[in-house]
MARBA-3410 file (N, C-alpha, C, O; in Angstrom, 1 decimal):
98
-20.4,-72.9,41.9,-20.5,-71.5,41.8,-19.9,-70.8,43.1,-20.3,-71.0,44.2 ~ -18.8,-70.2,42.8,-18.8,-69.3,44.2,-19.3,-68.4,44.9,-20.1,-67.6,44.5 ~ -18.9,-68.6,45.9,-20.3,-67.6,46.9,-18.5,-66.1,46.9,-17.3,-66.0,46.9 ~ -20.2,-65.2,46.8,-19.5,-63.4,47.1,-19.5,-63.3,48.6,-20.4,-63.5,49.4 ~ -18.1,-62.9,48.7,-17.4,-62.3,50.3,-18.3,-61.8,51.0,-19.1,-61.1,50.4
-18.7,-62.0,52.6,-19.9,-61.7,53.0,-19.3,-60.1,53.7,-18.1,-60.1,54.0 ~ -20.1,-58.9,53.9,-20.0,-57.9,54.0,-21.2,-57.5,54.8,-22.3,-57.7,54.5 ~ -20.8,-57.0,55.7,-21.6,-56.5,57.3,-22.5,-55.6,56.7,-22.0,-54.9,55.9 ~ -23.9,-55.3,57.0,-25.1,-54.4,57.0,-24.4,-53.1,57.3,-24.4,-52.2,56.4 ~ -23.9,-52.9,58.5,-23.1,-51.3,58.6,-21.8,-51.0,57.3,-21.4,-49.9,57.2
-21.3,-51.8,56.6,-20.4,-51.6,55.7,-21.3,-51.3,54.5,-21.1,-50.2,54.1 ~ -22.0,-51.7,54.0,-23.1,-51.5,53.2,-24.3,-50.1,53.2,-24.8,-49.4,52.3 ~ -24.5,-50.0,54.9,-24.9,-48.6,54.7,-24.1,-47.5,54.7,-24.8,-46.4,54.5 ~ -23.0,-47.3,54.9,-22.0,-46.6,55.0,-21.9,-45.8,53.1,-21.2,-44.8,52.8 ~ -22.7,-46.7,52.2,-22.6,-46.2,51.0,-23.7,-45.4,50.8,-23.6,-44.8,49.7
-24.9,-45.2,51.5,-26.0,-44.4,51.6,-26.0,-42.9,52.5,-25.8,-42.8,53.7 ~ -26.2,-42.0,51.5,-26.2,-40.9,51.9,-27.1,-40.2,52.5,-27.7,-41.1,52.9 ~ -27.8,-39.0,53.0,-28.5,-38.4,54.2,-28.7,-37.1,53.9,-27.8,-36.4,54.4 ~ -29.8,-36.3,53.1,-29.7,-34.8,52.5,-30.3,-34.2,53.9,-31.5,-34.5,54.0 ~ -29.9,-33.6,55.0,-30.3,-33.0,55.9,-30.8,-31.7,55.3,-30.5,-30.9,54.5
-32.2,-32.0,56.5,-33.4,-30.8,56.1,-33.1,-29.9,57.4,-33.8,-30.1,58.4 ~ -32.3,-29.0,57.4,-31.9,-28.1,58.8,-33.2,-27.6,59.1,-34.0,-27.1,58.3 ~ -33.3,-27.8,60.9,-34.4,-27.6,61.3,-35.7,-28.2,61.1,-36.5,-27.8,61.9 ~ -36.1,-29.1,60.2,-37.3,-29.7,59.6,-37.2,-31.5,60.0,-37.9,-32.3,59.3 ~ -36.5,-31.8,60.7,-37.2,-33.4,61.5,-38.1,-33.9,61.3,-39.2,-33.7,61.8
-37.8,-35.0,60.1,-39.3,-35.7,59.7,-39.8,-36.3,61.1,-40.9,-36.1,61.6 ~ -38.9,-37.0,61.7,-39.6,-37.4,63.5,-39.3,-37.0,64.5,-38.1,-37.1,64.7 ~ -40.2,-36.6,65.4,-39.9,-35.9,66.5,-40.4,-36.7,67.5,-41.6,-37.0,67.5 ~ -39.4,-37.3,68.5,-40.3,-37.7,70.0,-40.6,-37.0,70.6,-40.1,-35.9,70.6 ~ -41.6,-37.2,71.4,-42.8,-36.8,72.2,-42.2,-36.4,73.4,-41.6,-37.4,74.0
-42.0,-34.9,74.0,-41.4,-34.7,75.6,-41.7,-36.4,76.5,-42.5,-37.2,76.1 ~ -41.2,-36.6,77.3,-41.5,-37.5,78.7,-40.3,-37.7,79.7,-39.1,-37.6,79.4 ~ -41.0,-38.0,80.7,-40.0,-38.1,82.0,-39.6,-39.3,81.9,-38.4,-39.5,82.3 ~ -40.4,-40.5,81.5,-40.2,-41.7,81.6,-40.3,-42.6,80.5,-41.2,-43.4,80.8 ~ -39.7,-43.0,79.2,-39.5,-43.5,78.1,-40.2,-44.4,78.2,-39.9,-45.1,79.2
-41.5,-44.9,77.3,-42.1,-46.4,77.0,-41.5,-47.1,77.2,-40.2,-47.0,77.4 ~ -42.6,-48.4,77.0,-41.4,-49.6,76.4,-41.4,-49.9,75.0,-40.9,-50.9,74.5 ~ -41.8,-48.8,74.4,-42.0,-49.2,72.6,-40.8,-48.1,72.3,-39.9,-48.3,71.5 ~ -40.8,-46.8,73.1,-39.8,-46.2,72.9,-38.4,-46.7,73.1,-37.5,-46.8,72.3 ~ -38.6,-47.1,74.2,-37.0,-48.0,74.3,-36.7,-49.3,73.5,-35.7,-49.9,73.6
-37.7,-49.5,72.8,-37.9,-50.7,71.9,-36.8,-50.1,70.5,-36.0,-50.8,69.9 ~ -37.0,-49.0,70.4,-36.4,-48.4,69.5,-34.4,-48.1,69.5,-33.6,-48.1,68.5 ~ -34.3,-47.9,70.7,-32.6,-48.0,70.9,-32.2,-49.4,70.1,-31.2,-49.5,69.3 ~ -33.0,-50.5,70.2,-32.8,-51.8,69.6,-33.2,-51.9,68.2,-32.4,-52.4,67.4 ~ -34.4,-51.6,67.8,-35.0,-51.8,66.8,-34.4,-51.2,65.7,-34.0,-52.1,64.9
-34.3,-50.2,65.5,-34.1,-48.9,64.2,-33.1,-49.6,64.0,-32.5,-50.2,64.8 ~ -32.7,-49.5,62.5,-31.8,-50.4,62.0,-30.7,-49.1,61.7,-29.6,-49.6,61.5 ~ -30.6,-48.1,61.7,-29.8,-47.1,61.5,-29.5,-46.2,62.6,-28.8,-45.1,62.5 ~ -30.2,-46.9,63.9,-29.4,-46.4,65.3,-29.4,-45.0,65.4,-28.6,-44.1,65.8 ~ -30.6,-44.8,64.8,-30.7,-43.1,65.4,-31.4,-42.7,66.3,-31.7,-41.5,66.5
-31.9,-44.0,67.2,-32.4,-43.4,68.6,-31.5,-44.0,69.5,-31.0,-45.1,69.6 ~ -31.3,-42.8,70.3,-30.4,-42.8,71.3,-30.8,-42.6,72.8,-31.6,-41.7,73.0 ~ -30.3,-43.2,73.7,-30.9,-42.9,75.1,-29.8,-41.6,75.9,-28.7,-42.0,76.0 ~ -30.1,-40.1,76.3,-29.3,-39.1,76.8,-28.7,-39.4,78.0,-28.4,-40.5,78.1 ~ -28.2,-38.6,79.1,-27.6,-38.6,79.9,-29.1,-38.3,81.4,-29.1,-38.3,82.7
-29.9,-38.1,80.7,-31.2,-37.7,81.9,-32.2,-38.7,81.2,-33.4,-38.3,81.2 ~ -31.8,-40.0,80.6,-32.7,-41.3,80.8,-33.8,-40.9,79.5,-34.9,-41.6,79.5 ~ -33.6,-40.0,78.5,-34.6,-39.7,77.9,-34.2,-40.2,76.5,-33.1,-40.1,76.1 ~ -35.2,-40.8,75.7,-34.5,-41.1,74.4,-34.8,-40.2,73.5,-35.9,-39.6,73.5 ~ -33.8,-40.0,72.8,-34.0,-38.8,71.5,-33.5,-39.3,70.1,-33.1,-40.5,70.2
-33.5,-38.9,69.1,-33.9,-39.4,67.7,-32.8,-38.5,67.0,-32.7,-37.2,67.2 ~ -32.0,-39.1,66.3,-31.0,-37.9,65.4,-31.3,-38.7,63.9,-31.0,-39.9,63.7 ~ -32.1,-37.6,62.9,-32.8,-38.5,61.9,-31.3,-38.6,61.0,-31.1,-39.4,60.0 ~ -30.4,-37.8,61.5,-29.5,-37.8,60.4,-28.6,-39.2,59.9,-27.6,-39.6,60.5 ~ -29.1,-39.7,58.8,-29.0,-41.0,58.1,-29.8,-42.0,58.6,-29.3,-43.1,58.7
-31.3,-42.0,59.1,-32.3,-42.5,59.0,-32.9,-43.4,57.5,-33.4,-42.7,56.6 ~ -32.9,-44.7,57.5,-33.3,-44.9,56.6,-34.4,-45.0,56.0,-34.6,-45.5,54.9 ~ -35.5,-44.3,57.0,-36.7,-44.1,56.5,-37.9,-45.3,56.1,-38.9,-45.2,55.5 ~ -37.3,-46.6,56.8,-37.8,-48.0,56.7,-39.3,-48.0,57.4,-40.1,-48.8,57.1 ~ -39.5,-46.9,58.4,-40.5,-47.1,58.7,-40.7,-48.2,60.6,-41.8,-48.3,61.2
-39.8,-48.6,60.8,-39.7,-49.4,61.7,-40.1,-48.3,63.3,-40.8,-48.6,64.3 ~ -39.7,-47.6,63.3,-40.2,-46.6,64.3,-42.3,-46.2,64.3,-43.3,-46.3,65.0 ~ -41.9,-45.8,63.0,-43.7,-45.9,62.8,-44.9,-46.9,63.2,-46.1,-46.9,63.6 ~ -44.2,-47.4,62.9,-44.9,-49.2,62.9,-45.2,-49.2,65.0,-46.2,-49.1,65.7 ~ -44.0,-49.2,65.4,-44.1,-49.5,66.9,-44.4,-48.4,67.6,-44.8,-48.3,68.8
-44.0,-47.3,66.9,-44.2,-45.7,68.4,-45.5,-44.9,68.1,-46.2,-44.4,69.0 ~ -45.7,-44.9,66.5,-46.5,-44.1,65.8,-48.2,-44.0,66.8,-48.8,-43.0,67.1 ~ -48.4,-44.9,66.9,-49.7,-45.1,67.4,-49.6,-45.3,68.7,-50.7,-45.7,69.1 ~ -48.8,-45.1,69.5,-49.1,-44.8,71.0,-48.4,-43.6,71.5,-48.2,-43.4,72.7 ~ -48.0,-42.4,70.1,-48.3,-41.3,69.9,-46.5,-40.5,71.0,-46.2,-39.4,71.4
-45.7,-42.0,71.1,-44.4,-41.7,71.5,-43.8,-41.0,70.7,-43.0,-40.2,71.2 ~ -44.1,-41.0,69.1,-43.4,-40.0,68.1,-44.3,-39.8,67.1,-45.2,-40.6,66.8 ~ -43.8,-38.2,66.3,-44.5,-38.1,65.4,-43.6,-38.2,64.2,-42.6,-37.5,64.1 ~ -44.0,-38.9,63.1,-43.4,-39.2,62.2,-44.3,-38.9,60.3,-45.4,-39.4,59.9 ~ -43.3,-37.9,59.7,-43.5,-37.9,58.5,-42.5,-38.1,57.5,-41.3,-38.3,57.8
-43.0,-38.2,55.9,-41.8,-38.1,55.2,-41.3,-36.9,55.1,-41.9,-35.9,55.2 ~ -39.6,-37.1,54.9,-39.1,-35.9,54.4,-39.3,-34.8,53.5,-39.7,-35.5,52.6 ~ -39.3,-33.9,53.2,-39.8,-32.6,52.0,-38.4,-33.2,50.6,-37.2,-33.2,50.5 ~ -39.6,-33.4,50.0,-38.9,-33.4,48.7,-37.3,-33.1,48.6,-36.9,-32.0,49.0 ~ -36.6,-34.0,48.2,-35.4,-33.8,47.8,-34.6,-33.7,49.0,-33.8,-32.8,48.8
-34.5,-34.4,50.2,-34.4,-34.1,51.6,-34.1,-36.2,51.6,-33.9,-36.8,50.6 ~ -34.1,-36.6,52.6,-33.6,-37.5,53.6,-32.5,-38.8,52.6,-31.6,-38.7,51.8 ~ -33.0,-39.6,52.8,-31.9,-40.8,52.5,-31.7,-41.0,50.9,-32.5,-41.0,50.0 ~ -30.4,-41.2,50.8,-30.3,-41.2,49.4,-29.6,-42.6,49.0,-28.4,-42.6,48.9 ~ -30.3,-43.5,48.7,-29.6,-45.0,48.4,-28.7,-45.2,47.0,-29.2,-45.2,45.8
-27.2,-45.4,47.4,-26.7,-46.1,46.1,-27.0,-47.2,45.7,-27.1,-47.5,44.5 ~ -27.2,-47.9,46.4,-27.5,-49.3,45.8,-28.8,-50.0,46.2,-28.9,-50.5,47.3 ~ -30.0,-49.9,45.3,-30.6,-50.8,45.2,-32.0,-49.7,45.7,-33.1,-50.2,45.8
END
């Protein structure tokens, strides 16, 4: 049987789209001077690389094309680094495939 052409995770999400809710941020991080280590866990972790570290050492969150996997929640949620809900109806990721 042959095997199908293997194709990179970022080529694959690139077919998933992102209904931006202006102004309404399902997650918001928490002000701080000095980023956790669950926060900075996150530059690594999030599979759609929407946390980012700024230019004054702070990490911030751009939900836009967030896939909503929940992986942020799991590690920040409870040590209250971020606050995290789902998006308002008809609002965040929108999967072609699968």
């Amino acid at each position: 049987m042959p095997s199908e052409p293997s194709q990179r995770v970022e080529d694959k999400l690139f077919y998933n789209r992102y209904l931006v809710d202006s102004g309404r941020a399902h997650i918001k991080v928490r002000p701080h001077t000095t980023p956790s280590s669950r926060l900075l866990s996150m530059l690594k972790a999030c599979p759609a690389r929407c946390y980012e570290l700024n230019d004054k050492g702070h990490v911030e969150v751009t939900v836009d094309g967030c896939l909503e996997c929940g992986t942020c929640r799991v590690i920040c949620e409870e040590s209250g680094d971020i606050k995290w809900s789902y998006p308002r109806g008809g609002y965040g990721v929108l999967f072609k495939f699968g």
